[in-house]
N, C-alpha and C positions, 0 to 999 in steps of 0.2 A: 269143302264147298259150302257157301252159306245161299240159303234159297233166296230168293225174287218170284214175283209175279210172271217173269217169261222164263225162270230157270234159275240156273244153280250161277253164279257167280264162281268161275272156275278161274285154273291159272295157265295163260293162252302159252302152247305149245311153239317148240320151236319152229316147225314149218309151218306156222300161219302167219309168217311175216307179210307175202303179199296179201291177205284177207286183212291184216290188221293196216297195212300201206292204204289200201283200195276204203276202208273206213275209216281210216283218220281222212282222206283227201275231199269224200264226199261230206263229209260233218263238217271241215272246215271250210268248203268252196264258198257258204254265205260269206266269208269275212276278206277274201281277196279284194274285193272295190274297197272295203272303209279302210283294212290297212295299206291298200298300193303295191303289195304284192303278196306271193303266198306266204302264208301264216308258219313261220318253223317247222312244226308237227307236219305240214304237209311235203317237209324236202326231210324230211327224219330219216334213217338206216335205222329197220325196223330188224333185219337181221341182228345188228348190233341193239338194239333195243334192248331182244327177248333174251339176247344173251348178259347184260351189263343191269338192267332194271328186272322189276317184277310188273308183267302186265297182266289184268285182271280182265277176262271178259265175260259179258251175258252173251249168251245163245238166243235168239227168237225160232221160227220154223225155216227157215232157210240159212243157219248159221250167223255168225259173231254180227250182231247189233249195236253192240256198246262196251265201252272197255276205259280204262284205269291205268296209267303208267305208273308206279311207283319206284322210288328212293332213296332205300333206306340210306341216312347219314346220323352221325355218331350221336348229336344232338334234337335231333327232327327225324320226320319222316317229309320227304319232297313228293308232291303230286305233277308228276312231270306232265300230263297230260290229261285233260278227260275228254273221251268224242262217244257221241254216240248219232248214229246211223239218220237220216235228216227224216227218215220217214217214221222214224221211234222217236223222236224229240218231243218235249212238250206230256210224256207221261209219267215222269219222275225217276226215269232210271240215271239220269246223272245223280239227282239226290241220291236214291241208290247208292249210289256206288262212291260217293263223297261220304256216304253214312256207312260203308266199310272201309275206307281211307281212315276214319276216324274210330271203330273199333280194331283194327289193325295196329294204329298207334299204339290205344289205351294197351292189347294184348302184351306188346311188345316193350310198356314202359315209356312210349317216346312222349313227353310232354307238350310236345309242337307236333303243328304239322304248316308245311309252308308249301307255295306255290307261287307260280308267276304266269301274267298273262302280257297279251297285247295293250299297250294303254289304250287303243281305238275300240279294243272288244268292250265298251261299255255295258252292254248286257250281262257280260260274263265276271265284269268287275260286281255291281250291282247283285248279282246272284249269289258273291262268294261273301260280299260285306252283308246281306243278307242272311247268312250263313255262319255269320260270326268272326268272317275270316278281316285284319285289319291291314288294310297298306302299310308297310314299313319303310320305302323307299323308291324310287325310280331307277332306271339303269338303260344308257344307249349301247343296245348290241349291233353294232356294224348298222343298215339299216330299222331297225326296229329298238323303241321306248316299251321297254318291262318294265311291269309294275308286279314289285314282288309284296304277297299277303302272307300273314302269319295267323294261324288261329291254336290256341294253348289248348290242351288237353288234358284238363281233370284227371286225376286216377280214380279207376274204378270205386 
């Protein structure tokens, strides 16, 4: 477990899939009007998630506030998701937890870490280029334009 401000950044349990469902849906409901419908992460099988990925949560006083999908792949580490709870936003636990995405890399050797968002999420674009992370490409998934970012990772 490494500490936060609200708690220990833990690795969220199998049966907290509807806690983890029920927080991805409210962190994403801002973004349904700019992309025209629900945003992936919120039609996710979070069952399948906890079992196929590693997802990372913070705890606040009433349970899981913010959380981290990850996946690992041979060459990178993939940040398949970051949400956190709409009433915690805005006090740095995404950073948080983008700043153990990227000690998790460096742990592990992974050089890259990469990600993909909604092209309409412009704030969340903005936040990652902020961040160091650089667009590599575009890509139309069925309804939805991803934009996928890459940010390299120093070794220790």
């Amino acid at each position: 477990m490494f500490h936060t401000t609200w708690g220990e950044i833990r690795r969220a349990r199998p049966d907290e899939a509807e806690v983890i469902r029920t927080l991805v849906r409210r962190a994403y409901a801002k973004w349904i009007i700019s992309v025209g419908i629900e945003p992936k992460p919120m039609r996710a099988d979070y069952v399948r998630a906890l079992a196929e990925h590693e997802i990372w949560a913070i705890d606040g006083i009433h349970g899981c506030i913010a959380l981290i999908e990850l996946r690992p792949e041979p060459d990178h580490l993939l940040i398949v998701n970051v949400a956190v709870d709409p009433g915690h936003q805005g006090r740095g636990l995404g950073g948080r937890l983008l700043d153990f995405a990227e000690r998790e890399a460096r742990r592990r050797s992974i050089a890259e870490l990469r990600l993909y968002t909604n092209i309409r999420m412009s704030e969340n674009r903005a936040l990652y280029a902020a961040r160091g992370y650089s667009e590599t490409h575009q890509e139309q998934r069925g309804e939805y334009t991803i934009v996928h970012m890459a940010k390299p990772i120093p070794a220790a």
